[in-house]
Wavefront OBJ file of the C-alpha trace (Angstrom):
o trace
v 16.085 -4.138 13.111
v 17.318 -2.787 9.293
v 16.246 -0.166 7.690
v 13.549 -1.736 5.255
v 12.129 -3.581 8.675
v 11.639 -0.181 10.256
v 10.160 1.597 7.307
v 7.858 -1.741 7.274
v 6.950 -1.631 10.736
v 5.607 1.997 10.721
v 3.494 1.258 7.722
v 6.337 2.466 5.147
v 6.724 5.996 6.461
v 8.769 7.680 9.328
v 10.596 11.374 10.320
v 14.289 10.697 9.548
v 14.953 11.541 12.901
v 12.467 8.342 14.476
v 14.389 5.864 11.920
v 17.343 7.153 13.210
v 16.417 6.694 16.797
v 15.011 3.043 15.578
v 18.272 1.985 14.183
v 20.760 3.650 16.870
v 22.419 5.652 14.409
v 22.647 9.588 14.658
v 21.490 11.746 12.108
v 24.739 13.107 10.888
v 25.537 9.145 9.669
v 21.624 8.486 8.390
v 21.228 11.530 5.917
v 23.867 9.962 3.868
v 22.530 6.738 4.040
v 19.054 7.733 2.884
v 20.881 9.747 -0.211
v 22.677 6.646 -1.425
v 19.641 4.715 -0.746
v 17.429 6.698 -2.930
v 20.177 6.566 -5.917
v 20.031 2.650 -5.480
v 16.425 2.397 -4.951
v 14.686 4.923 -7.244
v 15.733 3.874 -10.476
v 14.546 4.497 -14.170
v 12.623 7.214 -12.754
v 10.222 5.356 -10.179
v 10.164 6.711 -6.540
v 10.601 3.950 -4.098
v 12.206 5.956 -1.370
v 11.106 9.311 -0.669
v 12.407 11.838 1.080
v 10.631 15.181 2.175
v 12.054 18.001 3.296
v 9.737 20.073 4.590
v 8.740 17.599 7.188
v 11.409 15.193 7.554
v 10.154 12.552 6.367
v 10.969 9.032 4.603
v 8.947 6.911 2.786
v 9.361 3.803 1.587
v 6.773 2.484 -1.399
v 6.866 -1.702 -0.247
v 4.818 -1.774 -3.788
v 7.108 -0.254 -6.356
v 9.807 -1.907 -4.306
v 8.743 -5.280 -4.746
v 7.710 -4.707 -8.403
v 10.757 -2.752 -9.395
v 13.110 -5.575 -8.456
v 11.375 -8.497 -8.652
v 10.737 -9.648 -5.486
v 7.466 -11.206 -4.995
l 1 2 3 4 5 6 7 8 9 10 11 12 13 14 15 16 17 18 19 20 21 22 23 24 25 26 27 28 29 30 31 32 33 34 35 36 37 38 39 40 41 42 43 44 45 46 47 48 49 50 51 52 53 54 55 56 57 58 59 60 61 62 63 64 65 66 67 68 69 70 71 72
């Protein structure tokens, strides 16, 4: 499954290291993802992909998401 299908299936949050393990990719290819992902997604200041450090985790807000780009 993609990566917004994955976030979605685990109620919008997951350890970078279990998404990467759900979409077959390694963790070395992923980080980058997730940083070009969060320039994309977070824009005009709003948060719609997180990512903490301190426990390795991503977390995708489905809300703001569908709000900040229209798509309900």
């Amino acid at each position: 499954t993609g990566f917004f299908v994955a976030l979605d299936l685990h109620g919008g949050k997951m350890t970078v290291a279990a998404l990467a393990r759900h979409l077959g990719q390694s963790l070395l290819r992923l980080r980058p993802f997730l940083a070009v992902m969060q320039r994309i997604l977070n824009v005009d200041g709003f948060s719609v992909l997180l990512r903490e450090e301190a426990s390795d985790t991503v977390e995708l807000n489905r809300e703001l998401l569908e709000r900040q780009f229209d798509l309900v």
